[in-house]
C-alpha positions as CSV (number, residue, x, y, z in Angstrom):
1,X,3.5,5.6,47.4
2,X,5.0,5.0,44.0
3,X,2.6,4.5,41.2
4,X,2.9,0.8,39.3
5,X,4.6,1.4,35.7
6,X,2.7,0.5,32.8
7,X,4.3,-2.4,31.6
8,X,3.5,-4.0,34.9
9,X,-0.3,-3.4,34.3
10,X,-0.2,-5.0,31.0
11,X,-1.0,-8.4,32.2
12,X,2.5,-10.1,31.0
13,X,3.1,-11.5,34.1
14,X,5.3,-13.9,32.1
15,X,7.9,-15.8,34.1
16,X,11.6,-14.7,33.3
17,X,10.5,-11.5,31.8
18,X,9.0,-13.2,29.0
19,X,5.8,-13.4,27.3
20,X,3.7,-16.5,26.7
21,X,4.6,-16.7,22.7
22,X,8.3,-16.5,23.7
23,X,8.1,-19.3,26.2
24,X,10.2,-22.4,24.8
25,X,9.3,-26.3,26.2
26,X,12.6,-27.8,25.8
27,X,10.6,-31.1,26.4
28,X,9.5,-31.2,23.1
29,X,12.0,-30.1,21.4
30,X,13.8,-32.5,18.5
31,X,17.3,-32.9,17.4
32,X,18.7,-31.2,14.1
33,X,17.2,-33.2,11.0
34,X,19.9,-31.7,9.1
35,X,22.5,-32.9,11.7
36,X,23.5,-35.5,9.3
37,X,24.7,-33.5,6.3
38,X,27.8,-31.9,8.7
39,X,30.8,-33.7,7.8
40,X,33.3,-33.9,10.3
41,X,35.8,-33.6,8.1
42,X,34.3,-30.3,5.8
43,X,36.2,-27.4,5.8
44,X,33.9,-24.1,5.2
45,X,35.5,-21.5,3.2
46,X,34.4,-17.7,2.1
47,X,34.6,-17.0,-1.1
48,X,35.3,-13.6,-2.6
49,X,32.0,-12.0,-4.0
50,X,33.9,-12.1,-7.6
51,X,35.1,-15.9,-7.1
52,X,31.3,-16.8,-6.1
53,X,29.8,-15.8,-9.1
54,X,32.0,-17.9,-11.2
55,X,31.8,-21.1,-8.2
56,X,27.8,-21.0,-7.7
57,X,28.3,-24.9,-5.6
58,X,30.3,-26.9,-3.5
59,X,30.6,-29.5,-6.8
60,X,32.1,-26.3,-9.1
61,X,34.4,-25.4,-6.3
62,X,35.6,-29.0,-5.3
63,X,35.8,-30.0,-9.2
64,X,38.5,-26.9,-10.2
65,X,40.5,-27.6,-7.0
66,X,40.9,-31.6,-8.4
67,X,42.1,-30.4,-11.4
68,X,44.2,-27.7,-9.8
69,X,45.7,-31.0,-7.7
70,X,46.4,-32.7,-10.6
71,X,48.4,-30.2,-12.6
72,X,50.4,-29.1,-9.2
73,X,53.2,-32.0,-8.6
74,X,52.6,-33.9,-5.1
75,X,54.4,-32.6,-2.2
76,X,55.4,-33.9,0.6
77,X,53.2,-33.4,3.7
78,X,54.7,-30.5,6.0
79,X,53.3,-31.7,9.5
């Protein structure tokens, strides 16, 4: 007869394989409180390591662009 492992004396006996502080109650769980900030028009970018230290915030970043805008001349949309 095959002698029981180890791991299956240790009492776990938790369901799914997992143990009792793993164990999630979706029932209680609550929606994203920072839900809210996500735009659904944001665009997410990565920024070069060198570019990042110069741009530390979305405000820096978003600030040079507007005056990048306003030097280039309008073109037409290409849709």
């Amino acid at each position: 007869m095959k002698k029981p492992s180890k791991r299956e004396n240790r009492g776990h006996g938790a369901r799914n394989g997992l143990r009792k502080e793993y164990r999630f109650d979706y029932a209680k769980a609550q929606t994203n409180r920072f839900a809210f900030r996500m735009r659904q028009q944001s665009v997410v970018v990565l920024l070069a390591p060198d570019v990042a230290k110069v741009f530390r915030d979305a405000a820096s970043v978003n600030a040079a662009l507007r005056a990048i805008l306003k030097a280039v001349p309008a073109q037409s949309s290409r849709k």
